[in-house]
C-alpha positions in Angstrom: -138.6 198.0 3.5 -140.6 199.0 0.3 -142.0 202.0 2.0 -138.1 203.1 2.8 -137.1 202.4 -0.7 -139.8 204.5 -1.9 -138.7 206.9 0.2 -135.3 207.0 -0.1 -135.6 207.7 -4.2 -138.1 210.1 -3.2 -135.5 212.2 -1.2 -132.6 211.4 -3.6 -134.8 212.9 -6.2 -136.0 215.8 -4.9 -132.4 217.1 -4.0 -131.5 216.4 -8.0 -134.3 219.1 -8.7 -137.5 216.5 -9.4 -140.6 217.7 -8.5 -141.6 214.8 -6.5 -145.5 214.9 -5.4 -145.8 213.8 -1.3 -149.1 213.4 0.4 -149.1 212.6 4.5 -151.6 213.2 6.4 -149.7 212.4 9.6 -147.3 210.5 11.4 -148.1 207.2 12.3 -147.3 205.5 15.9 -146.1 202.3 15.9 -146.6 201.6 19.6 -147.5 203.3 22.7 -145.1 203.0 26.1 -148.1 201.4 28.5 -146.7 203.4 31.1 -146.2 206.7 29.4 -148.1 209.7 29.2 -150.5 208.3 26.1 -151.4 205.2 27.4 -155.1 204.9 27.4 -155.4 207.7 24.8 -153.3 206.9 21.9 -153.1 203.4 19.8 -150.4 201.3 17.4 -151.7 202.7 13.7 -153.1 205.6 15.1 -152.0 208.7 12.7 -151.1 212.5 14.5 -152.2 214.4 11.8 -151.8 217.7 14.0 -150.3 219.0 17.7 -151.9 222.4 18.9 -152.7 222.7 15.0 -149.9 222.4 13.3 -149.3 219.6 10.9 -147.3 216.6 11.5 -146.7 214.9 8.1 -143.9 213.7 9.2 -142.0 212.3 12.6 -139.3 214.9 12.3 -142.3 217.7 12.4 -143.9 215.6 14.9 -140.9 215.5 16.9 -140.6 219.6 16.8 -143.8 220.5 17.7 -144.1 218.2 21.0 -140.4 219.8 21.6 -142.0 223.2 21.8 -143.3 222.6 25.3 -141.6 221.8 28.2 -142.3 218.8 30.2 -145.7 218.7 32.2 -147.1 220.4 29.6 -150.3 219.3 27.4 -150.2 219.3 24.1 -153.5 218.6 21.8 -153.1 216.3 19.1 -155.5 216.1 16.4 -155.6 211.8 15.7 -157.1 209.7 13.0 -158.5 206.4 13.9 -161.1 203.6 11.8 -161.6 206.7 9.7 -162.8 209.0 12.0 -160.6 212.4 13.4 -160.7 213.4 17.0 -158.9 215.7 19.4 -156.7 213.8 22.2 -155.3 216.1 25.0 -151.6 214.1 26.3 -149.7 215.7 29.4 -146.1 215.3 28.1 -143.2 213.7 30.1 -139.5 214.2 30.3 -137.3 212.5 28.2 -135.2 209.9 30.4 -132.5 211.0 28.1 -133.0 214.8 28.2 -134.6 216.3 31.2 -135.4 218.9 29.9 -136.8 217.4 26.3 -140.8 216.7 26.0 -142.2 213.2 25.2 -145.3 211.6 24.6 -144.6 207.8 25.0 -144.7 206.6 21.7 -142.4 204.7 18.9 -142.8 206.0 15.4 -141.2 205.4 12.3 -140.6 207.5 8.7 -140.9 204.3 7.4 -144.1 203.3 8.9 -146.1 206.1 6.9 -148.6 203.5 5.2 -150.9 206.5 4.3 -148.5 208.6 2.6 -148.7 208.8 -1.4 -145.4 209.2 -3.5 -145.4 210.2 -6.8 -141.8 209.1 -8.5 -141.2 210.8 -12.0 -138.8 208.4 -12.7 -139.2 204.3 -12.5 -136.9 202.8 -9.1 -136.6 199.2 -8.5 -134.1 198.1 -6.0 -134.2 194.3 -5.3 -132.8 193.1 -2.0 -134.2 189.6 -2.3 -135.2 189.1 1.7 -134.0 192.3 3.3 -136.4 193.8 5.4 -136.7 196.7 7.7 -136.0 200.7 6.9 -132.5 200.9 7.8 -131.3 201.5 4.3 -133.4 204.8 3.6 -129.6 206.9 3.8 -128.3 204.3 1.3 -131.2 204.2 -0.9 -131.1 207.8 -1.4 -127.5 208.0 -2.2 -127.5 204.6 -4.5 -130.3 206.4 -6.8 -128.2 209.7 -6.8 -125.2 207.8 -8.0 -127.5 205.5 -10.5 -128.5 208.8 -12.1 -125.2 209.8 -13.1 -124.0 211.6 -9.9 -120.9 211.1 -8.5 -121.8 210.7 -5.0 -118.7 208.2 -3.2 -116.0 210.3 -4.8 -113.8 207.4 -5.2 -114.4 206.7 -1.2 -115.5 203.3 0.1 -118.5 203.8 1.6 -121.0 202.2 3.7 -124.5 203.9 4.8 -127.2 203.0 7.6 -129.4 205.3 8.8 -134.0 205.7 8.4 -134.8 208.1 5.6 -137.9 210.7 6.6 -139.9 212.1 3.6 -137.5 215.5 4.6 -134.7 214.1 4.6 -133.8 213.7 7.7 -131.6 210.6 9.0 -132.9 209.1 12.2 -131.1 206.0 14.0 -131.6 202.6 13.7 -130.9 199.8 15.5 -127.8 197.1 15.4 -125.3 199.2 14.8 -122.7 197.2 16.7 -123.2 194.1 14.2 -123.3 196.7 11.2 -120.4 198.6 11.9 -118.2 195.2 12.5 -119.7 194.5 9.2 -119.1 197.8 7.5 -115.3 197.3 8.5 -114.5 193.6 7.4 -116.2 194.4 4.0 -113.4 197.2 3.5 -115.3 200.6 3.6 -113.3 203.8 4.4 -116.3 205.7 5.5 -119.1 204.5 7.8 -122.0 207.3 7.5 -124.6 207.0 10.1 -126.9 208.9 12.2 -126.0 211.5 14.5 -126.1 210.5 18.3 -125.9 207.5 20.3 -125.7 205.9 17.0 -122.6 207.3 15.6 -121.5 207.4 19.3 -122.0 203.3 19.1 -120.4 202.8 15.7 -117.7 204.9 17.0 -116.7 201.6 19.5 -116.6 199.5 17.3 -114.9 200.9 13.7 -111.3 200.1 14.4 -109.6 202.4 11.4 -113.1 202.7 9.5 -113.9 206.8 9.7 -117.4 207.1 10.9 -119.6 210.4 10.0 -122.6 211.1 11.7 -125.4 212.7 9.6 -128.5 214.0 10.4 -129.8 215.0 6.7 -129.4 213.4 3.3 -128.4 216.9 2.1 -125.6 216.7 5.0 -124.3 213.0 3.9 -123.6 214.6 0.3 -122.1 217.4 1.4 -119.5 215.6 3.6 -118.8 212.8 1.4 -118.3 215.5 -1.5 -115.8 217.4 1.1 -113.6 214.6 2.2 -110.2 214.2 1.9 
């Protein structure tokens, strides 16, 4: 949760025009699938600095470099572990949604970049007492551009889920049946969410509520700045 806050302002920020200092030196996996194509090679806190050389900071560049090949192939990933930096060679696998889309078998998350350094230029607190997870990355980022003096709802009622990347890409999350319902009895007009089986979720369960699917911050302002 703190690491999405941070996040979040970060991205809000840099779209105002701050120059926002990031350091990442890679993507961080969460967890491996024990019967995917990294088992055995890869390991939970293990960070893919690199694939075939070119630098992963972050799990949307992570995602579009293993996406370059097609299934079957090998891509070499260049991985940082207990301090040390090795080269691990993973066959990748089809995506058992998309055939045709590569995967290496593991979970990642923006939020889970423990090693990445953010510079804010401005001070952000946001307290949400017990709240946990990275979930609120979207609504972070538009809750600091509106703090700032920037009309970002445009008189709209609006309710945000979706995990912030340091790019500013929206990626889904999880429990979006129980956070639409909730979106809808606390009033909101507009549900924004991520794009996919996400908004394709939200979708079943938002009654009257309009729900947008996003895929980047830049996107959320631009269609909540266009509604009518």
């Amino acid at each position: 949760m703190a690491q999405s806050q941070e996040i979040g302002a970060a991205v809000a920020l840099k779209e105002l025009g701050y120059r926002v200092p990031i350091k990442s030196p890679g993507t961080v996996i969460a967890d491996v699938n024990p019967k995917g194509p990294s088992a055995g090679k890869l390991r939970a806190n293990d960070t893919i600095a690199a694939v075939d050389g070119h630098p992963t900071p972050s799990l949307p560049a992570l995602r579009r470099q293993i996406t370059r090949h097609r299934p079957g192939q090998s891509v070499a990933l260049t991985v940082r572990r207990d301090g040390t930096v090795r080269r691990v060679d993973v066959k990748t696998a089809p995506d058992p949604q998309d055939k045709q889309r590569s995967i290496i078998g593991v979970l990642t998350s923006c939020a889970l970049q423990t090693p990445t350094k953010i510079s804010l230029p401005v001070p952000v607190h946001i307290d949400l007492g017990q709240v946990g997870g990275p979930s609120a990355g979207l609504a972070f980022a538009l809750d600091v551009a509106e703090k700032l003096g920037h009309d970002v709802d445009h008189g709209h009622r609006v309710v945000a889920t979706g995990e912030m990347c340091i790019d500013g890409s929206v990626i889904p999350v999880g429990g979006l049946k129980q956070k639409t319902i909730g979106a809808r009895r606390a009033g909101a007009d507009v549900f924004l969410v991520p794009a996919g089986e996400n908004a394709q979720e939200a979708r079943r369960y938002a009654g009257n509520m309009r729900v947008i699917p996003v895929h980047t911050y830049r996107q959320a302002l631009h269609v909540l700045a266009t509604l009518n």
